[in-house]
C-alpha positions in Angstrom: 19.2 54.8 -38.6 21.5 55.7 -41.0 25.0 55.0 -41.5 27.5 55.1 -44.1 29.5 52.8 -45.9 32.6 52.1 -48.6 32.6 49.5 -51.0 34.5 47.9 -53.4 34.4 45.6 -56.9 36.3 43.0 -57.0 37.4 42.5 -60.6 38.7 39.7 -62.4 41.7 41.1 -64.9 42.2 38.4 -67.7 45.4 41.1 -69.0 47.0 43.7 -67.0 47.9 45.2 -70.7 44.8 45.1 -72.4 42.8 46.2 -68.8 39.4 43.7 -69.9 37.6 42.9 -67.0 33.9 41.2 -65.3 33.2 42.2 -62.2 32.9 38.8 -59.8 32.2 40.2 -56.5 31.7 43.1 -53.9 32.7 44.2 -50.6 31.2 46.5 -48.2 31.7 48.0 -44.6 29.9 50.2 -42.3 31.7 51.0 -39.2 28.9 52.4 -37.4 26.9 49.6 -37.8 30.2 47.2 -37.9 29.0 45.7 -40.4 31.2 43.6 -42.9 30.3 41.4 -45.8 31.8 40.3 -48.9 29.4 38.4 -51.7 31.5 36.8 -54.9 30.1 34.8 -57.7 30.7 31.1 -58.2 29.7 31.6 -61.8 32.5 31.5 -64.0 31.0 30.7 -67.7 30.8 34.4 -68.7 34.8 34.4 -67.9 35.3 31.0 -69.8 33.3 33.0 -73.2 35.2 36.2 -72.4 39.1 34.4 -71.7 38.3 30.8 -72.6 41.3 29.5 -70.3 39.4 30.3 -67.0 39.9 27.3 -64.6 36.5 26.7 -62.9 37.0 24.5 -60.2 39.9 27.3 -58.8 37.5 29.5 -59.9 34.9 28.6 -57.4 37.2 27.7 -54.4 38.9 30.9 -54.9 35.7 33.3 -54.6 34.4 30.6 -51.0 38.2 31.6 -50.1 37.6 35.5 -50.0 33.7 35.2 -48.9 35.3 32.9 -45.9 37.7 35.4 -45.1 35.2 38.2 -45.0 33.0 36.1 -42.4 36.6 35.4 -40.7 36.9 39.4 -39.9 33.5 40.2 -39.8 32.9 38.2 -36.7 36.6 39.8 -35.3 35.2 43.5 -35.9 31.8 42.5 -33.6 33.7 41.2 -31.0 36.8 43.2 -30.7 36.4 46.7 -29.3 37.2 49.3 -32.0 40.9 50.3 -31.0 41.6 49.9 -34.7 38.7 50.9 -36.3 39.1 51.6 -40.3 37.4 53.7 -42.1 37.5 52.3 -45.5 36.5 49.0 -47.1 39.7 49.2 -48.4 41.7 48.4 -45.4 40.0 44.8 -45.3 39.8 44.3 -49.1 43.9 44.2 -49.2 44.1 42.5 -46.0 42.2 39.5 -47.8 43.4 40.1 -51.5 46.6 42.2 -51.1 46.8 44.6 -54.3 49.5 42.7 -56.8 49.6 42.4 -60.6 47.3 39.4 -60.3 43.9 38.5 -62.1 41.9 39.5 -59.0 41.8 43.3 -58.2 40.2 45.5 -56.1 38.6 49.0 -57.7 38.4 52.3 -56.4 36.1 52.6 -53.3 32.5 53.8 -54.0 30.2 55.2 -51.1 27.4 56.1 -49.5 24.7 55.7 -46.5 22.0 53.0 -45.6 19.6 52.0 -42.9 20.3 47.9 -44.1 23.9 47.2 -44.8 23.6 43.9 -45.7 20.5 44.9 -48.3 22.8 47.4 -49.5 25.5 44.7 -50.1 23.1 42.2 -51.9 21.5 45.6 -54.3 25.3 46.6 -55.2 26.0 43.0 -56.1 23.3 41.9 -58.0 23.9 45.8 -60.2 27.7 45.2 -60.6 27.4 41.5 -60.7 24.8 39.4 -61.8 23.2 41.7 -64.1 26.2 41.6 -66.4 26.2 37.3 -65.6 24.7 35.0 -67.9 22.4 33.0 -65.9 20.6 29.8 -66.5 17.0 29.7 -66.4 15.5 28.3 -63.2 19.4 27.0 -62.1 20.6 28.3 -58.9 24.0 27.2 -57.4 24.4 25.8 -53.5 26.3 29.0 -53.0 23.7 31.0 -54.1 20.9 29.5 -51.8 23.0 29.4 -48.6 22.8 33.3 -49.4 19.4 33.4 -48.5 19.8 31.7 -44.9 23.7 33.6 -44.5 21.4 36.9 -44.5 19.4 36.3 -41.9 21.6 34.5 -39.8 23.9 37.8 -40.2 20.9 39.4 -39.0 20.6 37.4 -35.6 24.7 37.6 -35.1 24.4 33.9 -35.4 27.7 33.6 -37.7 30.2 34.0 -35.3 29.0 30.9 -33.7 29.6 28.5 -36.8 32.7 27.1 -37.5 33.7 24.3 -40.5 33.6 20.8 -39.6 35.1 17.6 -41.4 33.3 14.8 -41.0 35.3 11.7 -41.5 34.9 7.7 -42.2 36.9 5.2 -43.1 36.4 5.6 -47.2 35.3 9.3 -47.2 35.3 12.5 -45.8 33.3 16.0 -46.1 34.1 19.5 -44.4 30.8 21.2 -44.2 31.1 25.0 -43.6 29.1 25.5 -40.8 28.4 23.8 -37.9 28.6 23.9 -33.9 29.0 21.6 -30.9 26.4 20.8 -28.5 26.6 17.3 -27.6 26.6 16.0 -31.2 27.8 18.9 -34.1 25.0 20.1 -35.9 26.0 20.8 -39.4 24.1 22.7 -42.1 24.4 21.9 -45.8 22.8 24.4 -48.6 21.2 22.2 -51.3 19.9 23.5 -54.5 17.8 22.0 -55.9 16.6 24.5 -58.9 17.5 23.2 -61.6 16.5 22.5 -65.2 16.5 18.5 -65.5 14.3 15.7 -63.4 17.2 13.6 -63.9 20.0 16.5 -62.3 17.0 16.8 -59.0 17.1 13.1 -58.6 20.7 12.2 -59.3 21.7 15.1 -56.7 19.2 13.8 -54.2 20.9 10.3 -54.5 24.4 12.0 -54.4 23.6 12.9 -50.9 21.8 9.4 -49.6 25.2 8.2 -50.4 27.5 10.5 -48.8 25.4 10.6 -45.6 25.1 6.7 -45.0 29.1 6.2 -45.4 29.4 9.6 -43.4 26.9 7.7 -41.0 30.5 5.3 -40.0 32.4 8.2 -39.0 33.1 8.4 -35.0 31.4 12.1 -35.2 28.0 12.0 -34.0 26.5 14.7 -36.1 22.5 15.9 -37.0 22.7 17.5 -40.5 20.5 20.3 -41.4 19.8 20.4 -45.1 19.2 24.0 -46.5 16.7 23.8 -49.5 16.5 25.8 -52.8 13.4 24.3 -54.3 12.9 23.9 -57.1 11.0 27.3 -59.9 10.1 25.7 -62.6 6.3 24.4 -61.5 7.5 21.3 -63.8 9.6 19.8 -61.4 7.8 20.0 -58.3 6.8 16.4 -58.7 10.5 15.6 -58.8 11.4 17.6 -55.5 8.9 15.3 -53.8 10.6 12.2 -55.1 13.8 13.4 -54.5 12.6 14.6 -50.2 11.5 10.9 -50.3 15.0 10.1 -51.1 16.7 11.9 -48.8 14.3 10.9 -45.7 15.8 7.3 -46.6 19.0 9.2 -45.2 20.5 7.5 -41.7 20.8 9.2 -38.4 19.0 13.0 -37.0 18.2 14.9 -40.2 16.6 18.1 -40.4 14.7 19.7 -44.0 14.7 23.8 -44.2 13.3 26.1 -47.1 14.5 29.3 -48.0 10.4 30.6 -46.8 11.3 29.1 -43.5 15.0 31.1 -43.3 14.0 33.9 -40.7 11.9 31.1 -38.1 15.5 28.7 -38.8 17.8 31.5 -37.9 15.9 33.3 -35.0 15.6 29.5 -33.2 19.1 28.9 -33.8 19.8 32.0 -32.3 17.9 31.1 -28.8 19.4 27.8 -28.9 23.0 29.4 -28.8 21.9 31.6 -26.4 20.7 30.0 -24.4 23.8 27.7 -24.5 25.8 30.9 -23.5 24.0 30.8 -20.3 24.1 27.6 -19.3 
């Protein structure tokens, strides 16, 4: 069926004056479907070549911010009954990123109607987005692989059940952004793992043996879920293999998903929170 929807770019404005821009994410909402989502790149090397004083690592936290607070009211507008139902994108954009004479602006609202929200979402990001982005051959970020299994577990309505969760020891500690309780918390962790280099596969693969075993000392009981990109260059499938050797050497109740297996993950996770619901 279709519905319509609003959406909005979310600019980055290096000088109010000069009014140069790069688009580094979108927004949408369909109220009929009540459907909200929000998709933001965690790419910022385009904006370093275009401003040169861009700071990445604020960068990055800054775009999981508004993608976080999207989820955050997305799951409110599916549970709450519509006494305030909006009609634009807009009303959400500025409740997240209020309009200010900061580097991060909204644009006008475009719209229009769909049968697939959230396809819509991902076509309107990669036009406004990544085809202007400067991308790395065969290099995908975490952020962009948890995409693929965020999709379909918006599909199911499995998002409103996941929460953060920050694992602690004594010499270390991790948040990971999405988990649930039921008996131990079950966490799930987006690894890419397309990347350019043998040596950037393995070191990351060893990265994450370590964290796990001190992680392994913390009080939390937890089973961790690791989300694969694999690897697209055929050149480093060998490597892939070494570095899924490496990580069954983690401690404790581990679990190994690829994106091919994202719809089976999400539609068992689903019955599993159902059918904790019921119990």
């Amino acid at each position: 069926m279709k519905t319509r929807y609003s959406f909005t770019v979310l600019r980055y404005v290096h000088d109010i004056g000069t009014g140069e821009f790069a688009n580094v994410g979108v927004a949408l909402y369909a109220p009929e479907a009540k459907y909200l989502g929000a998709m933001c790149t965690p790419r910022y090397g385009r904006l370093s070549k275009m401003f040169l004083d861009v700071n990445g690592d604020y960068f990055r936290s800054l775009m999981r911010y508004i993608e976080t607070r999207f989820e955050e009211l997305a799951d409110r507008l599916r549970s709450e009954l519509p006494l305030d139902k909006r009609e634009s994108v807009m009303g959400f954009a500025t409740e997240v990123l209020p309009r200010d004479d900061s580097s991060l602006q909204w644009s006008e609202p475009g719209a229009g109607v769909t049968s697939a929200p959230a396809a819509t979402l991902d076509q309107i990001y990669e036009r406004m987005v990544e085809k202007y982005a400067e991308r790395q051959k065969a290099s995908r970020t975490d952020e962009e692989v948890w995409r693929v299994f965020r999709r379909e577990l918006e599909t199911k309505e499995v998002m409103g059940f996941l929460e953060p969760k920050r694992i602690a020891a004594e010499d270390y500690d991790y948040e990971f952004g999405h988990a649930w309780l039921n008996r131990v918390w079950h966490v799930y962790e987006p690894v890419s793992f397309d990347l350019q280099e043998a040596d950037s596969v393995l070191d990351k693969a060893n990265r994450w043996l370590g964290r796990i075993t001190i992680l392994r000392e913390s009080p939390d009981e937890f089973k961790l879920y690791m989300l694969f990109g694999e690897p697209s260059l055929e050149r480093l499938r060998p490597v892939f293999i070494k570095a899924k050797n490496i990580l069954t050497k983690m401690p404790g109740e581990k679990e190994f998903i690829g994106e091919r297996e994202a719809e089976t993950f999400s539609s068992e996770l689903a019955r599993e929170l159902a059918a904790r619901q019921h119990r």
